[in-house]
PDB file with SEQRES, HELIX, SHEET and CRYST1 records, atoms N, CA, C and O in Angstrom:
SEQRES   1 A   68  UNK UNK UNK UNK UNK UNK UNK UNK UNK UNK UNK UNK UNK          
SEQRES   2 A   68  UNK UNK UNK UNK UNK UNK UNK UNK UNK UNK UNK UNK UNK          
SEQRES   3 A   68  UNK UNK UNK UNK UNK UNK UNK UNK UNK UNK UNK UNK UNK          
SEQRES   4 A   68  UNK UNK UNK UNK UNK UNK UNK UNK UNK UNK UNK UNK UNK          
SEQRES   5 A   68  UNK UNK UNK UNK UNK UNK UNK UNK UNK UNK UNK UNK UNK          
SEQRES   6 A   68  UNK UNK UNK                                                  
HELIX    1 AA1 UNK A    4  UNK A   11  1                                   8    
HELIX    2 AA2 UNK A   17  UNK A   22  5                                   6    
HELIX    3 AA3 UNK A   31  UNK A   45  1                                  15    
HELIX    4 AA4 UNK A   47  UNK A   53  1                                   7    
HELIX    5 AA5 UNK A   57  UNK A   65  1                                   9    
CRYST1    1.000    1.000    1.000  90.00  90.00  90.00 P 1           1          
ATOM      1  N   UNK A   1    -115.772  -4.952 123.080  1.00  0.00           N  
ATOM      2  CA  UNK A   1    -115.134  -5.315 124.327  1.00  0.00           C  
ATOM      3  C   UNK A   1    -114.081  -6.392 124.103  1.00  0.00           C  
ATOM      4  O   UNK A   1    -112.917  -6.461 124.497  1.00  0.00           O  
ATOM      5  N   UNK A   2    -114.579  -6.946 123.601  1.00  0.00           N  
ATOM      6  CA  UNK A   2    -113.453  -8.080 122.616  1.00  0.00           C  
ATOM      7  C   UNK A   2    -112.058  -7.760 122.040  1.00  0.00           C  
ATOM      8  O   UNK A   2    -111.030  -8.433 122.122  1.00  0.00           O  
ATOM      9  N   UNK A   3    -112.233  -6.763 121.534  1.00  0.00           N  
ATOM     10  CA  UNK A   3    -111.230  -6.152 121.035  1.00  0.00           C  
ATOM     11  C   UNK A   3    -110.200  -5.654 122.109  1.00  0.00           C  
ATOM     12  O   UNK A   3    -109.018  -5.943 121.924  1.00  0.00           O  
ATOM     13  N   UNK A   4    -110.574  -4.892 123.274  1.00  0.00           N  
ATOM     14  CA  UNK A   4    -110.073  -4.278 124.036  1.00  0.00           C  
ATOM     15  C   UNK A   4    -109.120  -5.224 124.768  1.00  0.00           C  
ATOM     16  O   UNK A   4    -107.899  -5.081 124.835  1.00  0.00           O  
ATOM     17  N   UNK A   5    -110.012  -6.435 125.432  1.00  0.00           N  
ATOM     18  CA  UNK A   5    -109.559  -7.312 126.535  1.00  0.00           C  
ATOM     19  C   UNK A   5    -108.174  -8.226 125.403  1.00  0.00           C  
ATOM     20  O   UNK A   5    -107.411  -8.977 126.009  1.00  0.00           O  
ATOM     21  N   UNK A   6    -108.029  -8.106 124.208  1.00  0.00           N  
ATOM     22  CA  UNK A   6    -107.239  -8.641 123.417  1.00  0.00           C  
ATOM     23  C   UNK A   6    -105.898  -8.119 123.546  1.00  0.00           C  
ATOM     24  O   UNK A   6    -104.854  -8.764 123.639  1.00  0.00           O  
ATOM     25  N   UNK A   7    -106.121  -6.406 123.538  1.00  0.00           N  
ATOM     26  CA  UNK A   7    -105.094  -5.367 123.632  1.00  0.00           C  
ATOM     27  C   UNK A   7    -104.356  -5.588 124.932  1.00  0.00           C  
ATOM     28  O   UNK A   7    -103.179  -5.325 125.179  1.00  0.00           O  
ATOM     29  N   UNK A   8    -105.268  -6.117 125.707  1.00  0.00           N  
ATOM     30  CA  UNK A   8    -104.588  -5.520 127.558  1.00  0.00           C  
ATOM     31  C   UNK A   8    -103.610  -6.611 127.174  1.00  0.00           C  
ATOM     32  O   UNK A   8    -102.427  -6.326 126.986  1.00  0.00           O  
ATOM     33  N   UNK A   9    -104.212  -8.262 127.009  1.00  0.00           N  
ATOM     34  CA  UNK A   9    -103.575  -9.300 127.056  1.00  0.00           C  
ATOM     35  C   UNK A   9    -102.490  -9.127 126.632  1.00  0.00           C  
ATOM     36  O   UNK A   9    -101.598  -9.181 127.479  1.00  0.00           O  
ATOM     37  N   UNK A  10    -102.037  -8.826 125.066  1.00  0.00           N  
ATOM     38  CA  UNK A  10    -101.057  -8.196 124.431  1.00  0.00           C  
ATOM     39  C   UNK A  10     -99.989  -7.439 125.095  1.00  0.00           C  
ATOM     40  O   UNK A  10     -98.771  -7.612 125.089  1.00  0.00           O  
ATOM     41  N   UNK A  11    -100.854  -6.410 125.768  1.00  0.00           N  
ATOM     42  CA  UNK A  11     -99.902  -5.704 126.419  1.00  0.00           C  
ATOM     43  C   UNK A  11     -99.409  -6.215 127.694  1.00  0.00           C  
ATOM     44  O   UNK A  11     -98.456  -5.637 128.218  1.00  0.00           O  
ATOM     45  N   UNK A  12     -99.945  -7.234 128.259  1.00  0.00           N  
ATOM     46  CA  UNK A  12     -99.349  -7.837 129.337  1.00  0.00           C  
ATOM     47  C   UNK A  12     -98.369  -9.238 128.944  1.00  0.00           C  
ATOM     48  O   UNK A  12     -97.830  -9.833 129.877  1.00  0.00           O  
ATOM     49  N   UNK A  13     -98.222  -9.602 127.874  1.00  0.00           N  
ATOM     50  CA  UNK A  13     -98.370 -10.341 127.603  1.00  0.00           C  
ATOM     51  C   UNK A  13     -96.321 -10.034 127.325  1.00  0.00           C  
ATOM     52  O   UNK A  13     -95.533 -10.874 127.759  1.00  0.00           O  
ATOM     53  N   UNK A  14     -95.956  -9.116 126.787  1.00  0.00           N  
ATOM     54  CA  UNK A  14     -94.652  -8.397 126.407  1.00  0.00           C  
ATOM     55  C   UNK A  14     -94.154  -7.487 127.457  1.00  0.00           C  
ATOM     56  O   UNK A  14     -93.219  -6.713 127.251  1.00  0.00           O  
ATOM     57  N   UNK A  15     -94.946  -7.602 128.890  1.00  0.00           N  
ATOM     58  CA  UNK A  15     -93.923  -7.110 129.556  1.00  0.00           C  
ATOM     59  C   UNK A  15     -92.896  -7.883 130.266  1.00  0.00           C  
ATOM     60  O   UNK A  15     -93.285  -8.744 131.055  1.00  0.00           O  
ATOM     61  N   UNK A  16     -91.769  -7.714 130.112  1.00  0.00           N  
ATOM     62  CA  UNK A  16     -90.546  -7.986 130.885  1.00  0.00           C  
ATOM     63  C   UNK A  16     -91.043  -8.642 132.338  1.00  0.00           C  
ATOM     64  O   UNK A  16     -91.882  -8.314 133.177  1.00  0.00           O  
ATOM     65  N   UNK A  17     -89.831 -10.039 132.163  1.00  0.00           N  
ATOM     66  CA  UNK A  17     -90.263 -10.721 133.648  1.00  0.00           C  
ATOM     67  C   UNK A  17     -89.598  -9.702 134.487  1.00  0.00           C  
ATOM     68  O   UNK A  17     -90.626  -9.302 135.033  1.00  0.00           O  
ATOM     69  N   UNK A  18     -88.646  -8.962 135.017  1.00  0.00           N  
ATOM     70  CA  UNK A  18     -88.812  -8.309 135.953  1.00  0.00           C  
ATOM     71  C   UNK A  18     -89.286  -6.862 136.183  1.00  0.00           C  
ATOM     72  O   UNK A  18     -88.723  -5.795 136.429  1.00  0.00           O  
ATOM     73  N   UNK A  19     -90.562  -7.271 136.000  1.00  0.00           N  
ATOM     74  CA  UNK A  19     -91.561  -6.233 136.037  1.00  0.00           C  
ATOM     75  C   UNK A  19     -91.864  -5.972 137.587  1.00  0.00           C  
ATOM     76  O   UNK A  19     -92.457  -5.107 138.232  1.00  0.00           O  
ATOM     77  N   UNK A  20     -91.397  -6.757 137.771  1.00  0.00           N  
ATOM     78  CA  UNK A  20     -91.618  -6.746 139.961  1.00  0.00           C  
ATOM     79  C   UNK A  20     -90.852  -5.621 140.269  1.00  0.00           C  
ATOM     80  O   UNK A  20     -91.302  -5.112 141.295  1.00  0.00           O  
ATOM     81  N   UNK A  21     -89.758  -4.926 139.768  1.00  0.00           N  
ATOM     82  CA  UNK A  21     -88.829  -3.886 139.761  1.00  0.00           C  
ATOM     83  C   UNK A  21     -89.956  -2.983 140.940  1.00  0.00           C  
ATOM     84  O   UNK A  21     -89.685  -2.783 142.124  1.00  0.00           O  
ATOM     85  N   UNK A  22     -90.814  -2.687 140.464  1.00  0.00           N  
ATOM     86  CA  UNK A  22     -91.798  -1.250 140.560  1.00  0.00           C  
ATOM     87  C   UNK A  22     -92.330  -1.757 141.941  1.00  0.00           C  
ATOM     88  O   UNK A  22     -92.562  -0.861 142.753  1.00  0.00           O  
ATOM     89  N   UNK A  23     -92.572  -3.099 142.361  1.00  0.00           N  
ATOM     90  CA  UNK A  23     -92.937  -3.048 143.914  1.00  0.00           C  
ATOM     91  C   UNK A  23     -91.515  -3.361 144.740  1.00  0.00           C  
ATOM     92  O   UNK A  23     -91.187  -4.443 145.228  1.00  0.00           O  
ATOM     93  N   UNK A  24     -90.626  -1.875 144.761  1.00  0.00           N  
ATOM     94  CA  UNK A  24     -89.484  -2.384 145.527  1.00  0.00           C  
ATOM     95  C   UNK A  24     -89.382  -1.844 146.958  1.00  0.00           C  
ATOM     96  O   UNK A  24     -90.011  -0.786 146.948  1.00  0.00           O  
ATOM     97  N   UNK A  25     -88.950  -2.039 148.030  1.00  0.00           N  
ATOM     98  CA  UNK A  25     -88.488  -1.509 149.006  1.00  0.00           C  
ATOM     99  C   UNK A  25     -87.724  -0.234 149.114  1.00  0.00           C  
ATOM    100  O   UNK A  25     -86.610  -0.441 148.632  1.00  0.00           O  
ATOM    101  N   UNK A  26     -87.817   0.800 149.468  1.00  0.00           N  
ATOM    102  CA  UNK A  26     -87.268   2.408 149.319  1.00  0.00           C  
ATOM    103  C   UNK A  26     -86.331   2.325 150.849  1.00  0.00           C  
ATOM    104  O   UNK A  26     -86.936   2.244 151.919  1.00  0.00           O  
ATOM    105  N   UNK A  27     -85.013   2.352 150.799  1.00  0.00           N  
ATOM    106  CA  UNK A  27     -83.735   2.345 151.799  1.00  0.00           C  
ATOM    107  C   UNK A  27     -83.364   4.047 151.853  1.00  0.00           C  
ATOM    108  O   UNK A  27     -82.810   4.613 152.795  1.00  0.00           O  
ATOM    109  N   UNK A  28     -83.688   4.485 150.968  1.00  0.00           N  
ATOM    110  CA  UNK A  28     -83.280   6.283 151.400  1.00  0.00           C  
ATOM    111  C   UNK A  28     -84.685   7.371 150.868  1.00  0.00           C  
ATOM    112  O   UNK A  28     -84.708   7.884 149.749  1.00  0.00           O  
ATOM    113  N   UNK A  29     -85.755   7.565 151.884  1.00  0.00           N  
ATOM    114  CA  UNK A  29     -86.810   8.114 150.986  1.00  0.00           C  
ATOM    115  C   UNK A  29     -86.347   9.231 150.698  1.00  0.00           C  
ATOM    116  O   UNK A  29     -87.236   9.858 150.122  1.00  0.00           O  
ATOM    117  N   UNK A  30     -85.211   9.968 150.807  1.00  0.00           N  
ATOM    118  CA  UNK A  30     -84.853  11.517 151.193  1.00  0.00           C  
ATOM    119  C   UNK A  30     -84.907  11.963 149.837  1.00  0.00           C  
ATOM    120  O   UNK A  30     -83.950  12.722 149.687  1.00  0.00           O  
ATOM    121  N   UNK A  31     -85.514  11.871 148.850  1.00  0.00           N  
ATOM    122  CA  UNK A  31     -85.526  12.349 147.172  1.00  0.00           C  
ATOM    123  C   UNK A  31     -84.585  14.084 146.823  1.00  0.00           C  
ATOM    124  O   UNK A  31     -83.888  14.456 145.878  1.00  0.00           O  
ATOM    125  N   UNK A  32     -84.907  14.573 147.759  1.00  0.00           N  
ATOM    126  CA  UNK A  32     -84.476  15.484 147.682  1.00  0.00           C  
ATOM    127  C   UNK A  32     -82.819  15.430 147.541  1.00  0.00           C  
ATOM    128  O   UNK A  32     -82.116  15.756 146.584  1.00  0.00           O  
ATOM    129  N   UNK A  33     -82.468  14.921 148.787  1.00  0.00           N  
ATOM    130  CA  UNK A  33     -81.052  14.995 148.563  1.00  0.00           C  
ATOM    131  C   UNK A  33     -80.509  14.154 147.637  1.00  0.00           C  
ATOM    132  O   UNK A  33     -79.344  14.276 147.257  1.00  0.00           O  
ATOM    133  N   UNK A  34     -81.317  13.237 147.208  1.00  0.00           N  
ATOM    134  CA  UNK A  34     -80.549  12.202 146.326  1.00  0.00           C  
ATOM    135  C   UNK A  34     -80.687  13.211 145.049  1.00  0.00           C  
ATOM    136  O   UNK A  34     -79.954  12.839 144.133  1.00  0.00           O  
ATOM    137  N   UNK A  35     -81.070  13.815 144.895  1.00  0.00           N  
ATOM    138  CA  UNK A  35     -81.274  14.802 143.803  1.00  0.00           C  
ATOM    139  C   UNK A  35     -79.863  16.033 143.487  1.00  0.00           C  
ATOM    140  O   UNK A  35     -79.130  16.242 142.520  1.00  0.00           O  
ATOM    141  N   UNK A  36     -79.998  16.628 144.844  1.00  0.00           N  
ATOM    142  CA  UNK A  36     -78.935  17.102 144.891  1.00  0.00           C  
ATOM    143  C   UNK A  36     -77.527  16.188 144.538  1.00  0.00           C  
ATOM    144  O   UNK A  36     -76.706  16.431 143.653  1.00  0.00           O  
ATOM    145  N   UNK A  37     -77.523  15.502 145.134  1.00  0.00           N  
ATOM    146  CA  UNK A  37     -75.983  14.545 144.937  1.00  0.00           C  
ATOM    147  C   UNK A  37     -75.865  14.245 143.588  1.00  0.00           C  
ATOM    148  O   UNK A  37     -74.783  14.527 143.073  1.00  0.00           O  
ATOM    149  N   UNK A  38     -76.870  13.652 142.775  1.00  0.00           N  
ATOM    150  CA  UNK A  38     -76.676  13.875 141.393  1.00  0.00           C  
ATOM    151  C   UNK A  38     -76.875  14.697 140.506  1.00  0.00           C  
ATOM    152  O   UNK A  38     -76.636  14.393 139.337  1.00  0.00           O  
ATOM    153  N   UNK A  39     -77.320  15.836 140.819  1.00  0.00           N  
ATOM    154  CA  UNK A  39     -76.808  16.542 140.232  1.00  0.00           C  
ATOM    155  C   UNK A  39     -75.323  17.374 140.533  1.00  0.00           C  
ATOM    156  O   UNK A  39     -74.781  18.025 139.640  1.00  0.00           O  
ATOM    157  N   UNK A  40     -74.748  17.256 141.921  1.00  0.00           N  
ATOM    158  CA  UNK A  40     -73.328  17.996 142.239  1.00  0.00           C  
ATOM    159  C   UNK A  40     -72.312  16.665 141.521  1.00  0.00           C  
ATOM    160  O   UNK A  40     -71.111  16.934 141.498  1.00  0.00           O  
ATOM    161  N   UNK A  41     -72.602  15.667 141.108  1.00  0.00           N  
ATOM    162  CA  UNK A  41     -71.864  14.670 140.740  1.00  0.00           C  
ATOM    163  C   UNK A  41     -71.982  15.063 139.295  1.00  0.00           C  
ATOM    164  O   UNK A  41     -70.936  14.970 138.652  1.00  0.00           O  
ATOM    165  N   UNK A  42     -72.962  15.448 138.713  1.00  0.00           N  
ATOM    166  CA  UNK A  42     -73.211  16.158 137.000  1.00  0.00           C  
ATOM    167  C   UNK A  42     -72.376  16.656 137.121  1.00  0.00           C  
ATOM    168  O   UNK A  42     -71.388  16.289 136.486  1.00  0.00           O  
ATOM    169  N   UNK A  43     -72.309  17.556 137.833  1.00  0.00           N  
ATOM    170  CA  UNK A  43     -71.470  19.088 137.487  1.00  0.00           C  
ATOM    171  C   UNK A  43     -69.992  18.966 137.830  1.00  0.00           C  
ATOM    172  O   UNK A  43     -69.154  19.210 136.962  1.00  0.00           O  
ATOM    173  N   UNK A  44     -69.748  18.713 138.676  1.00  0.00           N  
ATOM    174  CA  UNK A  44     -68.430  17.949 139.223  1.00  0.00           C  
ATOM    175  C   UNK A  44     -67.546  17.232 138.217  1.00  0.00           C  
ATOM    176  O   UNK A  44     -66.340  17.457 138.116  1.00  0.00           O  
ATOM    177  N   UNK A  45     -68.309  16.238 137.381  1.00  0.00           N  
ATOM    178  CA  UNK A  45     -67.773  15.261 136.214  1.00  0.00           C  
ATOM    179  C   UNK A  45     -67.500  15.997 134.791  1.00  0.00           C  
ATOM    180  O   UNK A  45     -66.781  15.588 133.879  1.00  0.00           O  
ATOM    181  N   UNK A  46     -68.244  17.158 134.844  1.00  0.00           N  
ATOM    182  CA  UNK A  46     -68.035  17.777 133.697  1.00  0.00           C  
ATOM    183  C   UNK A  46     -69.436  17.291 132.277  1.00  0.00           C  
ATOM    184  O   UNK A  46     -69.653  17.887 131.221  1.00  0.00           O  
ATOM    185  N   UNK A  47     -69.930  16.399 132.672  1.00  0.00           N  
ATOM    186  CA  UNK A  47     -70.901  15.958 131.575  1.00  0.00           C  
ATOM    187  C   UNK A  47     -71.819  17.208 131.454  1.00  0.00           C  
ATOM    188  O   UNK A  47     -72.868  16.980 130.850  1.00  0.00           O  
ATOM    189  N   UNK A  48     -71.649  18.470 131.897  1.00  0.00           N  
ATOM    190  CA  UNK A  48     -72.776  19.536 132.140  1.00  0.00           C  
ATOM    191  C   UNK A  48     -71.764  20.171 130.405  1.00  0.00           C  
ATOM    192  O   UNK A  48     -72.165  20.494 129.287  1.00  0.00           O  
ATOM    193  N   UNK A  49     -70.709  20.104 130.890  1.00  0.00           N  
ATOM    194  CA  UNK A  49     -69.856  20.656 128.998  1.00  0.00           C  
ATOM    195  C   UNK A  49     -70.320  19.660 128.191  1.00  0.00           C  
ATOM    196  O   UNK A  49     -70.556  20.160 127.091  1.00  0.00           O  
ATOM    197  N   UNK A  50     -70.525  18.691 128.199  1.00  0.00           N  
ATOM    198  CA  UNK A  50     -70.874  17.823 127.001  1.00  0.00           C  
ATOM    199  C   UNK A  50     -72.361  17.695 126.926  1.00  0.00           C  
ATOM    200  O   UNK A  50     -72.604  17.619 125.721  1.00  0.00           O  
ATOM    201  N   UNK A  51     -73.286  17.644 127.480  1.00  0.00           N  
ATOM    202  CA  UNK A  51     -74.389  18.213 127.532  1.00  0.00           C  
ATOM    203  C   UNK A  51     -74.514  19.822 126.350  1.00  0.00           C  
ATOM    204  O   UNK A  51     -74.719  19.853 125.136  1.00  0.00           O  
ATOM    205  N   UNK A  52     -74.319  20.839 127.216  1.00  0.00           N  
ATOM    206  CA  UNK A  52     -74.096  22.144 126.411  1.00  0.00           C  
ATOM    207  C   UNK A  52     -73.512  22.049 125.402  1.00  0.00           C  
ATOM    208  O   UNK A  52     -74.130  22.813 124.661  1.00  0.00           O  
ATOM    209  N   UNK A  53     -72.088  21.283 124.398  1.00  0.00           N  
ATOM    210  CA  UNK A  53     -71.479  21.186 123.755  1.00  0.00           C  
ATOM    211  C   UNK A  53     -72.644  20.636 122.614  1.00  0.00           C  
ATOM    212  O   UNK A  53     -72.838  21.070 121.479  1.00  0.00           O  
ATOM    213  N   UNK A  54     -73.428  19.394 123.415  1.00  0.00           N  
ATOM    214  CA  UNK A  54     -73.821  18.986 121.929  1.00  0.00           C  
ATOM    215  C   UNK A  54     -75.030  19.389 122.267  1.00  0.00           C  
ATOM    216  O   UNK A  54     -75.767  18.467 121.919  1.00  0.00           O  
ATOM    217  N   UNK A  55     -75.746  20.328 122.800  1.00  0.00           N  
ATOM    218  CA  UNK A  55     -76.862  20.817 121.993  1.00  0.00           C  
ATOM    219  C   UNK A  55     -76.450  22.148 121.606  1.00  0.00           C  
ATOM    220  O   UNK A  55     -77.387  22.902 121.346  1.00  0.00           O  
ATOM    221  N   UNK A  56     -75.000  22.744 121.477  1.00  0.00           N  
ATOM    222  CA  UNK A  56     -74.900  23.902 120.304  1.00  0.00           C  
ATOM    223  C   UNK A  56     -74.612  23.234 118.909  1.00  0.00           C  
ATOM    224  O   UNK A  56     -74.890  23.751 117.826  1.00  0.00           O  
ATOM    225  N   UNK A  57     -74.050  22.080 119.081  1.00  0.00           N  
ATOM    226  CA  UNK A  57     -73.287  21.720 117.666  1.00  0.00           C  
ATOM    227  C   UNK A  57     -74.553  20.982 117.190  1.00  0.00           C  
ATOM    228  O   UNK A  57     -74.667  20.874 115.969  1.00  0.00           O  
ATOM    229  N   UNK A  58     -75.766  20.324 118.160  1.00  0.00           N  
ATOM    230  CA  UNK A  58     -76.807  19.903 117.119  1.00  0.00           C  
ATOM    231  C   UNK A  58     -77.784  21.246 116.799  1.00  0.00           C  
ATOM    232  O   UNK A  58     -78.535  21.076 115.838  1.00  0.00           O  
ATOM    233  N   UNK A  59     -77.849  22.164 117.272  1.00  0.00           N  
ATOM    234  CA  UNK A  59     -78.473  23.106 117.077  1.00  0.00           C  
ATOM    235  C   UNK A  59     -77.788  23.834 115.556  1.00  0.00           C  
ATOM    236  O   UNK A  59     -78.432  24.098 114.541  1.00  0.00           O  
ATOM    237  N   UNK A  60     -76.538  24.014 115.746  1.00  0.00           N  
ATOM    238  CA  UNK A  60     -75.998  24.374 114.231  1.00  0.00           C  
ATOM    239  C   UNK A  60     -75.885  22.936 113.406  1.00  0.00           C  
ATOM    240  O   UNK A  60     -75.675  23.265 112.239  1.00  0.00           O  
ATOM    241  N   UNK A  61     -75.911  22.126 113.457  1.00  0.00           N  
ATOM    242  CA  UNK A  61     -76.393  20.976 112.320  1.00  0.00           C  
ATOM    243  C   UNK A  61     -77.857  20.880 112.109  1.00  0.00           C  
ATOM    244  O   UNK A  61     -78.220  20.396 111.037  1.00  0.00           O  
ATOM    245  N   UNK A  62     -78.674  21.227 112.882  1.00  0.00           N  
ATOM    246  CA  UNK A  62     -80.251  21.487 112.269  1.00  0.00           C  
ATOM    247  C   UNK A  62     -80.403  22.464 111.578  1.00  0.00           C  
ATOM    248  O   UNK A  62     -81.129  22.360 110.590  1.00  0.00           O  
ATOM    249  N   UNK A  63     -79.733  23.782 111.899  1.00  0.00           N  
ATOM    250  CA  UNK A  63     -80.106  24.970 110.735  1.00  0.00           C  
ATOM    251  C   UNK A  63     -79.154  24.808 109.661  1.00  0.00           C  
ATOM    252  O   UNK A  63     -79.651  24.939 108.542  1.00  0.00           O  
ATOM    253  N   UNK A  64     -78.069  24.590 109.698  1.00  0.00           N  
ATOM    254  CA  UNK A  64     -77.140  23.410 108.648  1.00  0.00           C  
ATOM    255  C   UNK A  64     -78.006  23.107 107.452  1.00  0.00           C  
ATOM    256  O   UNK A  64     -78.039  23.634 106.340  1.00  0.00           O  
ATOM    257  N   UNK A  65     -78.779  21.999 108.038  1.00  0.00           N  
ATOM    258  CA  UNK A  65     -79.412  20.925 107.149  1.00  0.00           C  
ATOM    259  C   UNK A  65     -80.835  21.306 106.831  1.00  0.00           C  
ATOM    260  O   UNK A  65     -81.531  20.636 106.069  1.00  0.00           O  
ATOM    261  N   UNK A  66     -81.230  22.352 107.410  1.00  0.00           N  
ATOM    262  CA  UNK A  66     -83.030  22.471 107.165  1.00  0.00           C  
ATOM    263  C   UNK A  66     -82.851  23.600 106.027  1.00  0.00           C  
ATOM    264  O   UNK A  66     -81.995  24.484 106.005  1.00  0.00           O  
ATOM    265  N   UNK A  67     -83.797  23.368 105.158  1.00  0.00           N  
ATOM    266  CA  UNK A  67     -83.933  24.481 103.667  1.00  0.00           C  
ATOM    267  C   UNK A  67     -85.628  25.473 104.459  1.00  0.00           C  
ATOM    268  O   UNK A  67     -86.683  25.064 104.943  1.00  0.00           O  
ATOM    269  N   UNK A  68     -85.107  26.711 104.229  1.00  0.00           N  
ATOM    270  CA  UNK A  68     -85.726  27.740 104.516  1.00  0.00           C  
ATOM    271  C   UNK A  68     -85.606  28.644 105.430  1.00  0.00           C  
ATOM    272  O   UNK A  68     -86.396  29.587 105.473  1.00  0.00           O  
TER     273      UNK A  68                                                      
END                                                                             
């Protein structure tokens, strides 16, 4: 038990002072649409090509580099 209550300490011990983050006040609960909006703002910006871009070019640098 000793051991354990050592670990928690530890682990409380290295978290970040603003750890209060997580009890915040919610101003738009609507998740949904906030969902939508970022993603029509993805797509809109173009990061949806650079996204796709680099997982073909890391996909051909893994079979590239892997033996067998």
């Amino acid at each position: 038990m000793h051991y354990f209550s050592d670990s928690i300490s530890q682990l409380f011990w290295h978290l970040p002072v603003n750890a209060s983050l997580l009890a915040q006040n919610i101003t738009d609960p609507n998740i949904i649409d906030q969902m939508q909006k970022a993603w029509n703002h993805f797509i809109q910006t173009g990061q949806v090509w650079a996204l796709l871009i680099g997982l073909v070019i890391g996909y051909m640098i893994r079979n590239l580099t892997s033996y067998g």
